[in-house]
C-alpha positions in Angstrom: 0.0 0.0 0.0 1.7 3.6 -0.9 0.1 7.0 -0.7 -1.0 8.5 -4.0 -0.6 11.9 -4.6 -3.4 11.6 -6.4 -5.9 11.6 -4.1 -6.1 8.1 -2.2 -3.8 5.1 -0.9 -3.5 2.0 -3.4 -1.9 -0.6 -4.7 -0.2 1.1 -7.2 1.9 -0.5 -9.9 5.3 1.6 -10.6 5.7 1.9 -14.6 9.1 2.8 -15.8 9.3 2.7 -19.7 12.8 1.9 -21.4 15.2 4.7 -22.1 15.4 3.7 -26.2 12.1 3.4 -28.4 11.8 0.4 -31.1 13.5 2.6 -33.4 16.7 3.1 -31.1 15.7 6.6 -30.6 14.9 8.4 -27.5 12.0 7.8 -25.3 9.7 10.4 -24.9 7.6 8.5 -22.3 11.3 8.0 -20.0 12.1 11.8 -21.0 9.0 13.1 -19.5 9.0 11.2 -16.6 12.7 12.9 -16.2 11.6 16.1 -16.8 9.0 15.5 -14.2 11.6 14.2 -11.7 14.2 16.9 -12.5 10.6 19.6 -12.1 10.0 18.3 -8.5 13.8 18.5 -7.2 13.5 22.1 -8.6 10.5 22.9 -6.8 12.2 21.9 -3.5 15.4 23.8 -4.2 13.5 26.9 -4.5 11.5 25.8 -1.2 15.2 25.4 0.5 16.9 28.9 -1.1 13.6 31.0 -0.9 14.1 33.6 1.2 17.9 33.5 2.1 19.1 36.3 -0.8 15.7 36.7 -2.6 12.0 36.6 -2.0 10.8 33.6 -4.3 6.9 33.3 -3.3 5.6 34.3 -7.0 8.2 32.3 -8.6 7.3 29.2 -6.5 3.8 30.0 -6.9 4.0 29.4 -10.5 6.4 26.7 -10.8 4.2 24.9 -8.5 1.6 24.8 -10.8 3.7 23.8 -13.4 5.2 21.5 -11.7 1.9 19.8 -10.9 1.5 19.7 -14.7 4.3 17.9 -15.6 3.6 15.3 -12.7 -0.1 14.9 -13.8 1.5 14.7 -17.6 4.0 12.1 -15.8 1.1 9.8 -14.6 -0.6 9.8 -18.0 2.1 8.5 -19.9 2.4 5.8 -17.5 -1.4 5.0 -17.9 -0.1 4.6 -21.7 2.6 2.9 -21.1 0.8 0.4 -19.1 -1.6 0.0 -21.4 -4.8 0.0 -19.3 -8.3 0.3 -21.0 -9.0 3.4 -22.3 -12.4 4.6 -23.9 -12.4 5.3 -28.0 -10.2 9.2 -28.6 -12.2 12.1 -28.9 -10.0 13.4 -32.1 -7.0 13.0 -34.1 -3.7 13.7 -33.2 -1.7 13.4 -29.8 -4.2 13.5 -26.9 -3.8 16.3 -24.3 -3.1 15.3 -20.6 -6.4 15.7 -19.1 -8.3 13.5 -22.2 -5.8 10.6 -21.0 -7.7 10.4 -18.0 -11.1 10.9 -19.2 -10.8 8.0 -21.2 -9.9 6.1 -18.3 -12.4 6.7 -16.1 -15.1 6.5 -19.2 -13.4 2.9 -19.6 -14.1 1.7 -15.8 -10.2 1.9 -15.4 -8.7 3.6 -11.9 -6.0 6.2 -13.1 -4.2 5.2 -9.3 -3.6 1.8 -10.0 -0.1 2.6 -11.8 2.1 5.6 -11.3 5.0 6.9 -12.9 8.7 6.3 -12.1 9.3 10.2 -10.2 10.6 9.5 -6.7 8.7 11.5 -4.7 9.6 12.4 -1.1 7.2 11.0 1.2 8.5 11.8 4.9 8.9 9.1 7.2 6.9 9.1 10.4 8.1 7.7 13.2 5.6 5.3 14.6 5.6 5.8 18.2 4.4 9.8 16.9 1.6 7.8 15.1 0.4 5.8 18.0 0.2 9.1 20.0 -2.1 10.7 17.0 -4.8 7.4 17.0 -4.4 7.2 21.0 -5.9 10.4 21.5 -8.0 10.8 18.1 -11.7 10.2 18.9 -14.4 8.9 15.8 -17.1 11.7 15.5 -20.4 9.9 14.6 -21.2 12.6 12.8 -18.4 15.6 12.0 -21.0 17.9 11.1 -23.5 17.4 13.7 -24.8 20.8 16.2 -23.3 21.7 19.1 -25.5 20.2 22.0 -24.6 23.4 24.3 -27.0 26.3 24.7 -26.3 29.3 24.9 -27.2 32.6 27.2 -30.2 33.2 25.5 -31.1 29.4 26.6 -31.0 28.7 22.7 -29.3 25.3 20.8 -25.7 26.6 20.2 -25.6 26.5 16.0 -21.9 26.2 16.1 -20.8 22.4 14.6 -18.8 20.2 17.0 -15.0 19.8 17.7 -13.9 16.8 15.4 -11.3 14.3 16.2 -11.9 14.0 20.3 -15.6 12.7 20.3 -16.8 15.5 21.7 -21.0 16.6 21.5 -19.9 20.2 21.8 -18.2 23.4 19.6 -15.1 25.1 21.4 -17.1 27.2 23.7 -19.1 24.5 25.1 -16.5 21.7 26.0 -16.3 20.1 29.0 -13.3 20.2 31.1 -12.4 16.3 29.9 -13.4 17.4 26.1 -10.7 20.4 26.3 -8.2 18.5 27.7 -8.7 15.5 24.5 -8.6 18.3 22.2 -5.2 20.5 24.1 -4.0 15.9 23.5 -4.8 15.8 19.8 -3.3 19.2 19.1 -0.1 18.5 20.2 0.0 15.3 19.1 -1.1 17.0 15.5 1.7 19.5 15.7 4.3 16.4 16.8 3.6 15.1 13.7 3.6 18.4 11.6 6.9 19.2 13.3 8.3 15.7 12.1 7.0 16.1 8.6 8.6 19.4 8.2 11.8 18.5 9.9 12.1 15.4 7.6 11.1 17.8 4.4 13.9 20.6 5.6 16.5 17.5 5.9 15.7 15.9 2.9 16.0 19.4 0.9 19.5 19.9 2.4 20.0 16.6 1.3 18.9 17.3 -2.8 21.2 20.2 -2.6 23.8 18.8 -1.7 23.4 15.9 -4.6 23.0 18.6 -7.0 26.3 20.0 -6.2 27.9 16.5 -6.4 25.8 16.1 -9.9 26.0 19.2 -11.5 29.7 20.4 -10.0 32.5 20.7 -12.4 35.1 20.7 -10.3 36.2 18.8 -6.8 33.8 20.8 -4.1 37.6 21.9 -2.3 37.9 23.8 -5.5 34.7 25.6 -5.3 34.3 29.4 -4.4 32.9 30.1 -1.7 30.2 32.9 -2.0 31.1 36.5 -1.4 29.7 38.4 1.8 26.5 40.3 1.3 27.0 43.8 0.0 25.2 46.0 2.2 23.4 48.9 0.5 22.6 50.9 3.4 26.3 51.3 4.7 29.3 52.9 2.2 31.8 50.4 2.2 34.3 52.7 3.2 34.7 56.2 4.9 37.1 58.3 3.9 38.0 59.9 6.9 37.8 57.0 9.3 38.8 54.5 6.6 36.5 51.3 6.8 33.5 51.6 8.4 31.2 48.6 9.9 31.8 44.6 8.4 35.6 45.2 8.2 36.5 41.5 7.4 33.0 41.4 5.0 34.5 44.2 3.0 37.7 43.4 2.6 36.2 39.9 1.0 34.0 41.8 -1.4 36.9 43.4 -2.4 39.2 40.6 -2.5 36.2 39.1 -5.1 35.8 42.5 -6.9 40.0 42.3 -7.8 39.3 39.3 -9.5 42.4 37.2 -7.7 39.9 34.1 -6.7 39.0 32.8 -9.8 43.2 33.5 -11.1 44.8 31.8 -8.4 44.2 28.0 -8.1 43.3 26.5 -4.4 42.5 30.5 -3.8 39.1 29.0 -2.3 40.7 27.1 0.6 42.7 30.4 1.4 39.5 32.0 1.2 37.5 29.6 3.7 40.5 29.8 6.2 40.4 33.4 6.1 36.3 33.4 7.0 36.9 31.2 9.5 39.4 33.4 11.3 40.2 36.5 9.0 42.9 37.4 11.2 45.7 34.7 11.7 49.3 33.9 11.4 50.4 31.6 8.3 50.4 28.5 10.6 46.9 28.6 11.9 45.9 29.5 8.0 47.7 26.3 7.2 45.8 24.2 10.0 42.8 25.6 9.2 42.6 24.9 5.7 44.3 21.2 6.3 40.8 20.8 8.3 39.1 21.4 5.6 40.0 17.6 4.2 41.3 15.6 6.5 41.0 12.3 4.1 43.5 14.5 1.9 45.6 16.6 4.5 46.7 15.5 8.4 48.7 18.8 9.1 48.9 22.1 8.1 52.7 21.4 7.1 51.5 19.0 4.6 49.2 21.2 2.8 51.4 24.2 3.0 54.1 21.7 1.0 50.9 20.4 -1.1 51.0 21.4 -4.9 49.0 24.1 -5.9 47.6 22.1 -9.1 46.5 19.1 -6.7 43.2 18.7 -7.6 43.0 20.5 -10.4 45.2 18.6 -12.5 43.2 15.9 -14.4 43.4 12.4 -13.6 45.5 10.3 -16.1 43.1 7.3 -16.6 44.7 4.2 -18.3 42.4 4.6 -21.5 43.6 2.7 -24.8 44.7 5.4 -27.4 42.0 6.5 -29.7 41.8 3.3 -32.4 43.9 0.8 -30.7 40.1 -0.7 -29.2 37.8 0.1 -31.8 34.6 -1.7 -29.8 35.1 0.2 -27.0 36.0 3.4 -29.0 32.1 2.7 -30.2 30.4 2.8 -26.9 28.7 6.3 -26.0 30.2 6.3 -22.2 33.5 5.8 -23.8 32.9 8.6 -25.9 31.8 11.2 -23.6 34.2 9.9 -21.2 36.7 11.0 -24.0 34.9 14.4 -24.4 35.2 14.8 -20.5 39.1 14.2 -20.2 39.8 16.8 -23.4 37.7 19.6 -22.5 39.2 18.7 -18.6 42.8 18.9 -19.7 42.6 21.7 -22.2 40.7 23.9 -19.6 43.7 22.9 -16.9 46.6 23.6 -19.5 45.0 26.6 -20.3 45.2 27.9 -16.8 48.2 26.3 -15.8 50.0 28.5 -18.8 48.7 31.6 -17.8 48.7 31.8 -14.2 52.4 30.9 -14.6 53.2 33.6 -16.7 50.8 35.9 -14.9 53.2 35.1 -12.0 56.3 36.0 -14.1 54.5 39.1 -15.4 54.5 40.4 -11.7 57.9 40.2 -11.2 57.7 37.0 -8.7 59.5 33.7 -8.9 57.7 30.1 -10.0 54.9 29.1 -7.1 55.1 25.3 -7.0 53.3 25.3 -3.3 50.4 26.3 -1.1 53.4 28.2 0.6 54.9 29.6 -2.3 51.2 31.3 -3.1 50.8 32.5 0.6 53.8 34.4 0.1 53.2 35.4 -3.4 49.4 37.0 -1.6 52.1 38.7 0.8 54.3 40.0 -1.5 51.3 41.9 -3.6 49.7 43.4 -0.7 46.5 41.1 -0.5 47.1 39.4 2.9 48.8 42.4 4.9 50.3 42.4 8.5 48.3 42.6 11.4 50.6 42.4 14.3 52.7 39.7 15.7 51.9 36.5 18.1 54.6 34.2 19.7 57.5 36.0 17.1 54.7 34.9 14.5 53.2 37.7 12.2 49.3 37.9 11.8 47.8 38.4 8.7 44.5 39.9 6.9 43.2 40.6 4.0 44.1 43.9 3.1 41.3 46.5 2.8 41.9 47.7 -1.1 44.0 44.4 -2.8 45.6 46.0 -6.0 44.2 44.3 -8.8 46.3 42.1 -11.4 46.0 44.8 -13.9 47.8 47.5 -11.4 50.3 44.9 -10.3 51.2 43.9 -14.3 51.1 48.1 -14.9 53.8 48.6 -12.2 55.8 45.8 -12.7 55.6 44.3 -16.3 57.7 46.7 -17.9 61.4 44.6 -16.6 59.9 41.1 -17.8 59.7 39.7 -21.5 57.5 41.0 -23.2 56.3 37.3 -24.6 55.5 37.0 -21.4 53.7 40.1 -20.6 51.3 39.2 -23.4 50.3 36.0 -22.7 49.8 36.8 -19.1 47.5 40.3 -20.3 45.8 37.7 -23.4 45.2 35.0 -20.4 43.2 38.1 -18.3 41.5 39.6 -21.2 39.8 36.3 -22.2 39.0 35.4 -18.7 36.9 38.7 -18.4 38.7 39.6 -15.6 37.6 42.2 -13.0 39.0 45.8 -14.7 40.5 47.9 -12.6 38.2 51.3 -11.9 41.7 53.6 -12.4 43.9 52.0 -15.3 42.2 50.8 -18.2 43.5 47.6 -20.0 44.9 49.8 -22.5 47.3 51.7 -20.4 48.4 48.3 -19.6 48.9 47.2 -22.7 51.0 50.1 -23.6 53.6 48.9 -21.0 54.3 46.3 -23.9 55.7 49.7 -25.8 57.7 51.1 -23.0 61.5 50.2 -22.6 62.5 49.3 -19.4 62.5 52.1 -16.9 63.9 52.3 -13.1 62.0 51.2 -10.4 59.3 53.3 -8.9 60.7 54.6 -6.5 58.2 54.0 -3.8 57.8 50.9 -5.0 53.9 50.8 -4.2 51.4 48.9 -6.7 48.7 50.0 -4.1 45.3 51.2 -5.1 45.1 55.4 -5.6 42.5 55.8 -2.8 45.0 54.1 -0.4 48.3 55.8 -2.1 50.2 58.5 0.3 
């Protein structure tokens, strides 16, 4: 016996139709019943993110009624696929949705007894929260009978009875021992209410998470974390007192705005560390971003000697060369296996070739390590000191990081100038973040320029912070 959605429990037969038609083609009863399936998990992703960065109620008003559709088109096409009795078509053509089960209930046949293979969430109830519901649940004899109280006009009360605790009276009539059954079955109600909802909250966290295991392109270490919220209330700074409230949440947005995250590989386990504790020596950076995979990293001195393409770099799977195995070269997961590894290596060959000459661009020797990037952060002013603990120096995020094109503008000019242009090509067609005060041209122009002295001040910091 399972719960229908549909409006009653039944013995209902689960009909999953095959992937491939006769022809070899694809299914459109098995797509549908996917699209239904994928329909519902997005209908409780919106349930789960509503409200946390936008307000969602019209949008998951609608998509709930489509949503429905697509389920209700779901069970149709397994009352097809089942090929139950269904009365004579009213016209040519594909029938609509609603016509499916017209025939079938002009035919004598029960649309419940199949259903379509969508795994819908039914929450779990846990029995001894059941037991408590029938224990104090009362059968009415009749739900809609009078209330046999009177009231102070010595008149029949016309108010209807309170249903579920066998009571002969409405809610301003009951008897002591009435109130009580009812004050029982409430709480018991809400028990079960509060279970249901629990299990529904738990198994939304759970979806989300699946779909970041599904839908993810990279390892979920890799992954950026999101940015603080940008308030819109408060400037993010002040110019006379310099930054004003959410000092660590401002100096992340601006971290993100300079576009170093998404240049730097392993940047997002920096970036965790540092919203765990913003403020914190190199060690306890180290420590905490080991603790962010302990299957992968038992110290912080291990992942501070870790490479910095460790997990980015594909895996080299023992695949027969293209035409040494023509069989398996034929099979589709083969295929997009194939597909997969390509577009995986070009994308990591792609980055490993220009964040290594975006590193020579600035000036600053080959980073092989988590270390060697930590110091490479230090030495362009986005982690800055913050005082000193046990002869240990503390570091931040600085409030204003330069941005790669203002580090490139004050130091490209003394390296090659191959170099310089792959490293400027690399940022251009990664759309990175401009920088509000030198315009990719200016930088570009440094390709011109002979080499010059030094500046003598040696600063690449941002104009608003410049002395």
């Amino acid at each position: 016996m399972s719960p229908s959605r549909y409006g009653r429990s039944t013995l209902a037969r689960t009909v999953s139709p095959p992937r491939r038609d006769h022809h070899g083609g694809s299914s459109p009863a098995w797509l549908l019943m996917q699209a239904a399936q994928l329909s519902w998990e997005i209908r409780n992703i919106l349930q789960l993110i509503n409200g946390m960065r936008l307000n969602l109620s019209e949008e998951l008003h609608v998509y709930r009624e489509a949503c429905d559709m697509l389920l209700n088109a779901a069970h149709a096409t397994a009352i097809m696929e089942a090929r139950l009795p269904l009365a004579p078509a009213w016209g040519s053509g594909p029938p609509r949705v609603r016509s499916i089960f017209a025939q079938a209930r002009e035919a004598g046949t029960d649309p419940a007894e199949v259903r379509p293979d969508v795994d819908l969430f039914q929450p779990r109830i846990d029995p001894q929260i059941a037991r408590e519901v029938e224990a104090t649940y009362r059968e009415d004899p009749d739900p809609h009978a009078q209330c046999a109280g009177a009231t102070v006009k010595k008149e029949r009360c016309a108010k209807t009875i309170v249903k579920g605790i066998g009571s002969a009276h409405c809610a301003v009539h009951l008897a002591p021992a009435e109130r009580q059954r009812r004050d029982e079955l409430r709480a018991a109600e809400d028990r079960r209410a509060q279970t249901i909802t629990d299990a529904r909250d738990e198994h939304q966290v759970e979806l989300a998470a699946a779909w970041i295991a599904r839908y993810g392109t990279r390892p979920h270490r890799l992954e950026q974390p999101a940015a603080p919220s940008r308030s819109r209330q408060v400037a993010p700074f002040d110019g006379c007192s310099g930054l004003t409230l959410g000092e660590d949440e401002q100096a992340m947005l601006a971290l993100y705005d300079s576009g170093w995250p998404s240049l730097c590989p392993r940047s997002a386990e920096i970036i965790r560390a540092l919203l765990d504790c913003p403020r914190a020596t190199i060690g306890r950076l180290a420590e905490l971003a080991a603790a962010q995979a302990p299957e992968r990293w038992s110290r912080g001195e291990q992942w501070l000697q870790s490479d910095i393409w460790d997990g980015i770099r594909p895996p080299d799977l023992a695949l027969p060369r293209l035409g040494q195995a023509p069989e398996l070269d034929e099979h589709p997961a083969v295929q997009e296996l194939r597909r997969h590894m390509n577009a995986s290596q070009g994308r990591y060959e792609v980055w490993q070739t220009g964040f290594k000459s975006l590193v020579e661009a600035c000036d600053d020797p080959a980073i092989d390590t988590m270390a060697d990037l930590l110091a490479f952060w230090q030495d362009l002013g986005i982690l800055v000191p913050d005082g000193h603990e046990a002869d240990a120096t503390i570091w931040r995020l600085a409030a204003l990081p330069p941005s790669a094109w203002r580090v490139i503008y004050a130091r490209g000019r003394f390296v090659p100038s191959h170099v310089l242009g792959t490293a400027l090509d690399w940022l251009l067609e990664g759309e990175t973040p401009q920088d509000p005060d030198i315009s990719p041209s200016e930088v570009f122009n440094v390709l011109l320029t002979s080499a010059k002295p030094p500046n003598p001040e040696g600063s690449i910091a941002p104009a608003q912070t410049a002395s």
